[in-house]
C-alpha beads as a LAMMPS data file, in Angstrom:
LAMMPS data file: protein, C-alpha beads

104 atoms
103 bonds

1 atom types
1 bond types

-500.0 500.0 xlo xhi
-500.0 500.0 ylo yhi
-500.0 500.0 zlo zhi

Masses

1 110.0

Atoms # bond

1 1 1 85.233 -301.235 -111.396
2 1 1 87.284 -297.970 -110.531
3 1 1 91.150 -297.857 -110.356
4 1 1 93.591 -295.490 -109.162
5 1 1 96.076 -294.667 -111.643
6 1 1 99.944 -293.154 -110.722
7 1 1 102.352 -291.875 -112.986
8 1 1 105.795 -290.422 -111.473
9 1 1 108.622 -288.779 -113.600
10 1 1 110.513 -285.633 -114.189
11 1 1 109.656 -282.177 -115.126
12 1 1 106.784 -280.019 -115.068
13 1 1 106.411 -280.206 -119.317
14 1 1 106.698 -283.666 -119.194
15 1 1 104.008 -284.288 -116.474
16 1 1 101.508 -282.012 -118.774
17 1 1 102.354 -283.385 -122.127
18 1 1 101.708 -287.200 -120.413
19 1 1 98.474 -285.646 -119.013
20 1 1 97.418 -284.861 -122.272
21 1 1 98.627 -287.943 -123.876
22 1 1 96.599 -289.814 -121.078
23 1 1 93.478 -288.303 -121.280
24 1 1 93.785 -288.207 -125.640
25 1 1 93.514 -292.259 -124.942
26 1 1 91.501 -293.335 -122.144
27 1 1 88.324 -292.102 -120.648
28 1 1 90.300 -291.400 -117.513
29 1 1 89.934 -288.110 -115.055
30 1 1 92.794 -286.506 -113.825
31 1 1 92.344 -285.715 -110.100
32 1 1 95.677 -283.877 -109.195
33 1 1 99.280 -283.243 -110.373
34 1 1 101.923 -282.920 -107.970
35 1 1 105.195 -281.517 -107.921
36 1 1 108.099 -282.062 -105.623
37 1 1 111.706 -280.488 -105.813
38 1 1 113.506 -283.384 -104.020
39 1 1 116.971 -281.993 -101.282
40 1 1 119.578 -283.674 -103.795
41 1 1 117.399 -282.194 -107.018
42 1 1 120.689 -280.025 -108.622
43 1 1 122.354 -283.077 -109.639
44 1 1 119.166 -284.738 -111.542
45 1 1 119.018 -283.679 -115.160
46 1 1 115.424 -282.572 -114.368
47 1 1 115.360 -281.395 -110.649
48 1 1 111.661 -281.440 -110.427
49 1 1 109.517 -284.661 -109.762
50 1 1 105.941 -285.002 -110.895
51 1 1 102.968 -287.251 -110.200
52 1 1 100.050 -287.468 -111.886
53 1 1 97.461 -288.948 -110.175
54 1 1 93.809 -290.317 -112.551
55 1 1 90.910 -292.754 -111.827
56 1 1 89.105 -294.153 -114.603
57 1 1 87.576 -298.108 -114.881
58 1 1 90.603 -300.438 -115.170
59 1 1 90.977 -300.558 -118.579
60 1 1 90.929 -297.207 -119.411
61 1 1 93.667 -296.755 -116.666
62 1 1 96.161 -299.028 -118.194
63 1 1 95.714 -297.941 -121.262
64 1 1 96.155 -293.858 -120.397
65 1 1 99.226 -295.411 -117.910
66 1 1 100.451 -296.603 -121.033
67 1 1 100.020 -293.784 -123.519
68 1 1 101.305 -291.424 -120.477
69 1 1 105.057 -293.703 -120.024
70 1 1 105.006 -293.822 -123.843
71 1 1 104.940 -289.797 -124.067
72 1 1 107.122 -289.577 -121.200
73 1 1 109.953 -291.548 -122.563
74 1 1 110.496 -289.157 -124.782
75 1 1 111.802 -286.467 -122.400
76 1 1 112.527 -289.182 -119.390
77 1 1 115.190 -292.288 -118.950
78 1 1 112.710 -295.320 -118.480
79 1 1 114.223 -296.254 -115.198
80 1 1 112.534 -292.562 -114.077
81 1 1 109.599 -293.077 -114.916
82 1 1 107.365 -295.318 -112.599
83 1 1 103.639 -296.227 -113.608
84 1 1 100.876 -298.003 -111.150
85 1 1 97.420 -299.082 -111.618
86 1 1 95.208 -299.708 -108.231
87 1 1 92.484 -301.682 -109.479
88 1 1 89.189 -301.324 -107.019
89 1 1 90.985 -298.522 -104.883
90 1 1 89.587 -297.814 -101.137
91 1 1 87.886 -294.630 -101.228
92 1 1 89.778 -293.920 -97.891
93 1 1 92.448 -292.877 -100.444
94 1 1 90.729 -290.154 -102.367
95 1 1 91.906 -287.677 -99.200
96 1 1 95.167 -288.258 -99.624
97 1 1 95.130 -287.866 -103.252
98 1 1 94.644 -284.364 -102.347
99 1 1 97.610 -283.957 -100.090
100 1 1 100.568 -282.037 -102.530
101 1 1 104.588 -282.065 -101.677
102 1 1 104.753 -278.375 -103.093
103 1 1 104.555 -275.707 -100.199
104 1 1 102.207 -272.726 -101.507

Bonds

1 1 1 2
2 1 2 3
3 1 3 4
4 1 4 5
5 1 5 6
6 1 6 7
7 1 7 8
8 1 8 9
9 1 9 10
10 1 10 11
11 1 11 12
12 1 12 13
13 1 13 14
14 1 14 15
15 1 15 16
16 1 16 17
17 1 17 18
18 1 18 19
19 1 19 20
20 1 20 21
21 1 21 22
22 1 22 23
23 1 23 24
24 1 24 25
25 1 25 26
26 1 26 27
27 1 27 28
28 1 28 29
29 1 29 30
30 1 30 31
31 1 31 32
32 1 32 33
33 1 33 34
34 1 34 35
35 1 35 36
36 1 36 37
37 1 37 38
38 1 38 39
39 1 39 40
40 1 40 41
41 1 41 42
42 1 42 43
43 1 43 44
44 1 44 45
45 1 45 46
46 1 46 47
47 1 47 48
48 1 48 49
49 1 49 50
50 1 50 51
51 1 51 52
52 1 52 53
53 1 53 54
54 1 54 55
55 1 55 56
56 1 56 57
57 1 57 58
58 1 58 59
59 1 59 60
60 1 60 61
61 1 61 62
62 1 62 63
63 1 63 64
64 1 64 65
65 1 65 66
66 1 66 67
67 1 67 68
68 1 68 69
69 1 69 70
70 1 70 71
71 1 71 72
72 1 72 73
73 1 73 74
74 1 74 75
75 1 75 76
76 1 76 77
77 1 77 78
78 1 78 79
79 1 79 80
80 1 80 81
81 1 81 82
82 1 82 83
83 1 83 84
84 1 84 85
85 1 85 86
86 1 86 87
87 1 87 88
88 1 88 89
89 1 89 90
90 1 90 91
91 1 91 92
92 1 92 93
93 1 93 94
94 1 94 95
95 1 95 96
96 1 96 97
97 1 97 98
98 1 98 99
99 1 99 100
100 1 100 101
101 1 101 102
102 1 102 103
103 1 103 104
């Protein structure tokens, strides 16, 4: 069975070193990161919001979830950082997986 992973915290180095921490244990692919600067962003530590977004089968999705929130506590306050696992997503989904915050 597929799941949809989710993995939201702050910065830009954070998000990659998670990414990396995710795929390192879990056979997990990484379909997008996204990256919003949010209107009251000065007065966060980190004024830059990131979501990494990963399918895999369930277990290998908890597991990278977990090894991503482990590496992100590092940088992050846990209350920051917010982790979900969609277990047998609906491929209606996948479109808006696509959709980024960032204007290019």
């Amino acid at each position: 069975m597929n799941a949809l992973g989710i993995l939201e915290l702050c910065g830009y180095s954070t998000a990659l070193l998670a990414a990396d921490s995710m795929c390192k244990a879990a056979d997990i692919t990484i379909l997008a990161i996204d990256f919003n600067k949010p209107a009251d962003a000065d007065q966060d530590k980190i004024p830059l919001l990131a979501q990494v977004k990963f399918t895999g089968r369930v277990d290998d999705v908890k597991a990278a979830l977990d090894a991503g929130i482990a590496r992100a506590e590092k940088y992050n306050d846990r209350e920051e950082i917010l982790g979900r696992v969609i277990p047998n997503y609906d491929k209606g989904l996948t479109g808006l997986l696509k959709i980024s915050a960032m204007k290019k």
